[in-house]
C-alpha positions as CSV (number, residue, x, y, z in Angstrom):
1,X,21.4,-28.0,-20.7
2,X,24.1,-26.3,-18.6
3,X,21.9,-22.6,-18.2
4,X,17.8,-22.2,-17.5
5,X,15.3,-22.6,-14.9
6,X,15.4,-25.6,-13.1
7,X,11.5,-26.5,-14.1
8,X,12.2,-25.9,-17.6
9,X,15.4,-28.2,-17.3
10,X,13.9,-30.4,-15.7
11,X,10.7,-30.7,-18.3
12,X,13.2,-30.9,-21.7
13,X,14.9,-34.0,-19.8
14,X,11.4,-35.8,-19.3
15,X,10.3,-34.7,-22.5
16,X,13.7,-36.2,-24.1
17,X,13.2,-39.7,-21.8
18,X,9.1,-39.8,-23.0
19,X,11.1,-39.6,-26.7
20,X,13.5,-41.8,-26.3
21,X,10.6,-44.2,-25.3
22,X,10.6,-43.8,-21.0
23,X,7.2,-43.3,-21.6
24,X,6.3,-44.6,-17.3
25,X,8.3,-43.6,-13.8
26,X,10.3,-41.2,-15.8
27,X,12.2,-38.6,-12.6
28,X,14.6,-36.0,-13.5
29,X,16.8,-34.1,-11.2
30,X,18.5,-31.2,-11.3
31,X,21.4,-29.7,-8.8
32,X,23.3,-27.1,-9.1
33,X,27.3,-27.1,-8.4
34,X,28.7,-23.6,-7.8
35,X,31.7,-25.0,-7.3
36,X,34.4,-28.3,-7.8
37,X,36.5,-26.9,-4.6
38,X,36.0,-28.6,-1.6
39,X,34.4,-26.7,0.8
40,X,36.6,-25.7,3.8
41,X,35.3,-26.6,7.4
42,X,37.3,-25.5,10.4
43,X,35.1,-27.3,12.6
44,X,36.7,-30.1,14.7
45,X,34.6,-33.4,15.2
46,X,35.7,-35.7,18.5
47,X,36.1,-39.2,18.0
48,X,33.1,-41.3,19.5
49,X,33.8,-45.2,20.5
50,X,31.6,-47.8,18.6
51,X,30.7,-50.9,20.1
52,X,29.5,-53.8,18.3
């Protein structure tokens, strides 16, 4: 299921669940990763205090 539309992904995995017997509250999600590199931030963030 790695290529397609998301909705059409998205409708062969419910449809797979509903055969598999998940026939109520059956939710399918889809992301896509365009990549496994971490993404580089140059951004600096400042230290806050926390008090409990």
């Amino acid at each position: 299921m790695a290529e397609g539309q998301p909705q059409e992904l998205v409708d062969a995995l419910i449809a797979e669940a509903n055969r598999r017997g998940g026939l109520d509250n059956v939710t399918a999600i889809i992301i896509r990763i365009d990549s496994l590199e971490p993404m580089r931030d140059d951004r600096t963030t400042a230290a806050v205090a926390v008090k409990q």
